[in-house]
BAMAR-634988 format. One record per residue (C-alpha): residue in three letters; x, y, z. Coordinates in steps of 0.1 Angstrom, whole numbers, plus 5000, padded with zeros to 4 digits. Layout:
REM BAMAR-634988
- residu,px,py,pz
- ALA,X,Y,Z
...
//
This chain:
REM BAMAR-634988
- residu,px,py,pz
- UNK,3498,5108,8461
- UNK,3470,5080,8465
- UNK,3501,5057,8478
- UNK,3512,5085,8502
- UNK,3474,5089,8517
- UNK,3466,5049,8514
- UNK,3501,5042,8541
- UNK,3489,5075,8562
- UNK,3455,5057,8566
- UNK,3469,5025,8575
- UNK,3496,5042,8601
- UNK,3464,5059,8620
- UNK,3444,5027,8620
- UNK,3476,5006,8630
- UNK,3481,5032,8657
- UNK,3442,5033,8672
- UNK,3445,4995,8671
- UNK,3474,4999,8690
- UNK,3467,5017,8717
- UNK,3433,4998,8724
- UNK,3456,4968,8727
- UNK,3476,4987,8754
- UNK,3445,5004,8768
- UNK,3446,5005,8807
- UNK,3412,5010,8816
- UNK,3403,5035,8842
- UNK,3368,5031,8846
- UNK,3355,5002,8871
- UNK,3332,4979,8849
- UNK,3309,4970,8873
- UNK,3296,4941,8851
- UNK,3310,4920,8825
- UNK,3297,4897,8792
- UNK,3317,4873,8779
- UNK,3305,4867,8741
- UNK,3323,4837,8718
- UNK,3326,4841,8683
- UNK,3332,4816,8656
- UNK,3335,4824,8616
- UNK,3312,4858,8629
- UNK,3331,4879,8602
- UNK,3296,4883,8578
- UNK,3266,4882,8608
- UNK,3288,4901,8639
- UNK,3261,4929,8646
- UNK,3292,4955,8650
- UNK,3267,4984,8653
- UNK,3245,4971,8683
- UNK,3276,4960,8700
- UNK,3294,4992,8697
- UNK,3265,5015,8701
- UNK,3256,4995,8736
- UNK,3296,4997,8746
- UNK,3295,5035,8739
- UNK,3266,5039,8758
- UNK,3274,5015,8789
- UNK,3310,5024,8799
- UNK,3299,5003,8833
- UNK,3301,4971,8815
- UNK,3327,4957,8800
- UNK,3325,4935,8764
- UNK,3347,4903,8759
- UNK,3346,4898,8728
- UNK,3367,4860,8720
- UNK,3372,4849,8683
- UNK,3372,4810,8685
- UNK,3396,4799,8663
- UNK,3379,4812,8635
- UNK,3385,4807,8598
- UNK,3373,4842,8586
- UNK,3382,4877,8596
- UNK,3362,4875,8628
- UNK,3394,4884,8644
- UNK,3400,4916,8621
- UNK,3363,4925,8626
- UNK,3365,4922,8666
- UNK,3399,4939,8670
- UNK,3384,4967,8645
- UNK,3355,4975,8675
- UNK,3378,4970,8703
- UNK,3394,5005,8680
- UNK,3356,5022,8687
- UNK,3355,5018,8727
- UNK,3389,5007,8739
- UNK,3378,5015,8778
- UNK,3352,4988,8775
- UNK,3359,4965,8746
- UNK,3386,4938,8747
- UNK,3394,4912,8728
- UNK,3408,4878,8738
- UNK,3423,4851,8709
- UNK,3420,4819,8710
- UNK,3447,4804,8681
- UNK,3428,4765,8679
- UNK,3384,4763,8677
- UNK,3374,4753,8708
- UNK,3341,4749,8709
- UNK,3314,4773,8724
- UNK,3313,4759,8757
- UNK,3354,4767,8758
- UNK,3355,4799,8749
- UNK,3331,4805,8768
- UNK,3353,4789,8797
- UNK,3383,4807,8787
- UNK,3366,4842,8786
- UNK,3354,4843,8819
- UNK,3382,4831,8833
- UNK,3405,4858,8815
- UNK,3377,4882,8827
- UNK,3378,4871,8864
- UNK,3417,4871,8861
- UNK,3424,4909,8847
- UNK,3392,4924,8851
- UNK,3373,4935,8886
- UNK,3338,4931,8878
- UNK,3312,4918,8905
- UNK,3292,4897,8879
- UNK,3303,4884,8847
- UNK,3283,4858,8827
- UNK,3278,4857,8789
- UNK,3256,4861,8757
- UNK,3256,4846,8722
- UNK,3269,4864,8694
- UNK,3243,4861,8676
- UNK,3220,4886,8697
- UNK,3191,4864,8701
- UNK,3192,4880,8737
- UNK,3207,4920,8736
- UNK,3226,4927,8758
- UNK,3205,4957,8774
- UNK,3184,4931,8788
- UNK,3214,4910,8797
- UNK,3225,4945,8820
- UNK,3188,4943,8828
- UNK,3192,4909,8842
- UNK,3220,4918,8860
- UNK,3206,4947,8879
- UNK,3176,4924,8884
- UNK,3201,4902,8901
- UNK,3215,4932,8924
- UNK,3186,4933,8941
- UNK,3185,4900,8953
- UNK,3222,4894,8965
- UNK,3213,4864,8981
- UNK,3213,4841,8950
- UNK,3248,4834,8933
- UNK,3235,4833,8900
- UNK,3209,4846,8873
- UNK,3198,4830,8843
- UNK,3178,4837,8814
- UNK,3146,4818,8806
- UNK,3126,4820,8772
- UNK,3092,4815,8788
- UNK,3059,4824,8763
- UNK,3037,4847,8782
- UNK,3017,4875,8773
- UNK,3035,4903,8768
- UNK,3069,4887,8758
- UNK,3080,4883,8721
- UNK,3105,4851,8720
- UNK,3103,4837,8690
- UNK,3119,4796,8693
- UNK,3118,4771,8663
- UNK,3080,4747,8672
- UNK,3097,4720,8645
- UNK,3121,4710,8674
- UNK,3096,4715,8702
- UNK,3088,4675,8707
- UNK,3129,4668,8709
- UNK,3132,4699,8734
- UNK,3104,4685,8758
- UNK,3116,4654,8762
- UNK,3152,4663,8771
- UNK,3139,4692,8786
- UNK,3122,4665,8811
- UNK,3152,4646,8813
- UNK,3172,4677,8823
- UNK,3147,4688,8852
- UNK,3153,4652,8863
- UNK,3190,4649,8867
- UNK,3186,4682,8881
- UNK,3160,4678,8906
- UNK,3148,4715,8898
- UNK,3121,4728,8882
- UNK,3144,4750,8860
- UNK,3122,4763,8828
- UNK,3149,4770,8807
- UNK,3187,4757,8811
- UNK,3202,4757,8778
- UNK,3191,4803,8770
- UNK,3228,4813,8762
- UNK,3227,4844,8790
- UNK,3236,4836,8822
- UNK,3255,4857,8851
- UNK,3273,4849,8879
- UNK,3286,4862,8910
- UNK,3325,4864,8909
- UNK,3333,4842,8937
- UNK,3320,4814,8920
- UNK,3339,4817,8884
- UNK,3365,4801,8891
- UNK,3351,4770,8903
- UNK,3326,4766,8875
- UNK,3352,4773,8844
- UNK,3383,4763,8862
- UNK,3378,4727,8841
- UNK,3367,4722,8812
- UNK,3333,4707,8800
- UNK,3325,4675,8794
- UNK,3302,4681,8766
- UNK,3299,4703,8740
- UNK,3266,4717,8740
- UNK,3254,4705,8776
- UNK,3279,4729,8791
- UNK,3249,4750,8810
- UNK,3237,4716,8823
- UNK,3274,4711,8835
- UNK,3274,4750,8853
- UNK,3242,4730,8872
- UNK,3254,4703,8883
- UNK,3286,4718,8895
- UNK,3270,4739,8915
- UNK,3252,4711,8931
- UNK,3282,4693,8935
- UNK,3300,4716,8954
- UNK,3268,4729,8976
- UNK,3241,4708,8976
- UNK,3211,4695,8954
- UNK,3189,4725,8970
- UNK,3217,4747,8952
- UNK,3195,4754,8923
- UNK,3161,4765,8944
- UNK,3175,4783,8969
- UNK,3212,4801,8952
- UNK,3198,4810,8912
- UNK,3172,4834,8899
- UNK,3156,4822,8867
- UNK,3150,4853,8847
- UNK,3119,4851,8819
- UNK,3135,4873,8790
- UNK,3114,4895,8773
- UNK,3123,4891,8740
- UNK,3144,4863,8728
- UNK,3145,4851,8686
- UNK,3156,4820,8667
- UNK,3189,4819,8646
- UNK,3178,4806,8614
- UNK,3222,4797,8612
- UNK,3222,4774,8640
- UNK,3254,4759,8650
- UNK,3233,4728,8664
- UNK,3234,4700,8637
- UNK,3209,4672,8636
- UNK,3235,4647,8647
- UNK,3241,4664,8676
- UNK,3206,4667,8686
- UNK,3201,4630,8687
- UNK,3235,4625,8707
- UNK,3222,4649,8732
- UNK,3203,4621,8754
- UNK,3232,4602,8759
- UNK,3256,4632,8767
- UNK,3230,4642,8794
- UNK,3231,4606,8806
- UNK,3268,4608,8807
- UNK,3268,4639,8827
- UNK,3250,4621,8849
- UNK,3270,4596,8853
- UNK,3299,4616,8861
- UNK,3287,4643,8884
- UNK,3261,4621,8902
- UNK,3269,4587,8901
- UNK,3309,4586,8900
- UNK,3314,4617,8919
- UNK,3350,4615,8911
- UNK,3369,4642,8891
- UNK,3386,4619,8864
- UNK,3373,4629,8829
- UNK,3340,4603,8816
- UNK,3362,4602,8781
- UNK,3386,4585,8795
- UNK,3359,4556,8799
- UNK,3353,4538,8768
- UNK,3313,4535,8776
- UNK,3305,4572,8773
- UNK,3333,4576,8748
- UNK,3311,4577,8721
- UNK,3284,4591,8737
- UNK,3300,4625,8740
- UNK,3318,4626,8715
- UNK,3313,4658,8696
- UNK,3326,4644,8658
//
């Protein structure tokens, strides 16, 4: 009898899990958030997401396992069962890398999907995403400005909560950013960011040169295709108002030190060379951006 109800129970959730594959959503998601996950099978915040799919049917959720090594994939596909209209999940077979699945969800997004502005959030909800639809309505009202991104700025009022043990290291590239850039950007590297849809497919149509400079790269991009006033004039800097440190934090200390010389490489390539040919196929940033 147990046997009987145990094969009943797996028919019903092989059939939900079905049908949210072949879902064909009626509802118009306005807005869309691209969010990569890697080995998120223990820490996913299942609840929050679903509860804010449930209640936004306007927004869509891309939710894209990474490669992972865990049951991430089982765990996302289970919450795609709980709001098929908005939640979909996208697979990547191989790890990637952040700043690729990132690159690969919005351009899956912008391909099947007809949402006016897609962008993306961490996994880990340091930012919710209520304040990432916040941002984006923010944004709506100033249709003049191609993009919107968030900033952890301390003020009063404001509860973002960052790690001061790696404040010194953050100034200085920090500095080093606002210089490449030519922008006096508060906060480049806050993992929500939205964009208009015109201009997805010419920020993620390549892939990144770095691993973790990848919202550098989105800059200089932009200001490679329209200009080094790009940043002033066409993006809204958003100050979040609540925004916490990930005590698991994917950022090793090796990577931190390499991040000077990836930054230097970047600009190199995007300022300097101007040329579309790949900086690792140059032997003197080879190292320098090499993510091992």
């Amino acid at each position: 009898m147990k046997t009987l109800q145990n094969q009943n129970q797996k028919n019903e959730i092989s059939e939900m899990l079905q049908s949210a594959l072949n879902y064909d959503p009626e509802i118009q998601h306005q807005y869309a958030i691209v969010v990569p996950c890697y080995n998120e099978e223990k820490r996913f915040a299942y609840q929050e997401f679903k509860s804010f799919a449930q209640e936004h049917p306007e927004v869509l959720l891309c939710l894209v396992n990474d490669g992972s090594k865990d049951r991430t994939l089982a765990v996302l596909k289970g919450i795609q069962t709980e709001s098929p209209s908005n939640i979909v999940v996208f697979d990547m077979p191989q790890n990637g890398g952040k700043s690729e699945a990132v690159r690969q969800g919005m351009l899956f997004v912008h391909k099947n999907y007809d949402s006016k502005l897609i962008g993306f959030l961490d996994a880990d909800l340091a930012t919710h995403p209520e304040e990432w639809l916040q941002m984006a309505k923010y944004k709506e009202a100033y249709p003049k400005y191609g993009a919107i991104v968030g900033s952890r700025i301390q003020r009063l009022g404001a509860d973002i909560n960052r790690d001061d043990s790696r404040s010194f290291a953050s100034k200085m590239i920090k500095k080093i950013i606002k210089a490449i850039l030519k922008a006096n950007f508060q906060d480049t590297q806050c993992g929500a960011k939205i964009f208009q849809r015109n201009l997805v497919p010419f920020l993620f149509k390549n892939q990144f040169e770095t691993p973790w400079l990848f919202d550098v790269e989105i800059f200089l991009r932009l200001q490679q295709k329209f200009g080094k006033t790009t940043l002033q004039k066409g993006v809204l800097e958003y100050p979040l108002l609540q925004w916490s440190e990930i005590g698991d934090s994917r950022l090793k200390l090796k990577d931190t030190i390499k991040i000077p010389l990836q930054i230097l490489g970047l600009y190199y390539h995007y300022q300097v060379k101007r040329k579309p040919k790949s900086i690792l196929k140059s032997k003197q940033f080879k190292v320098a951006l090499s993510s091992n």
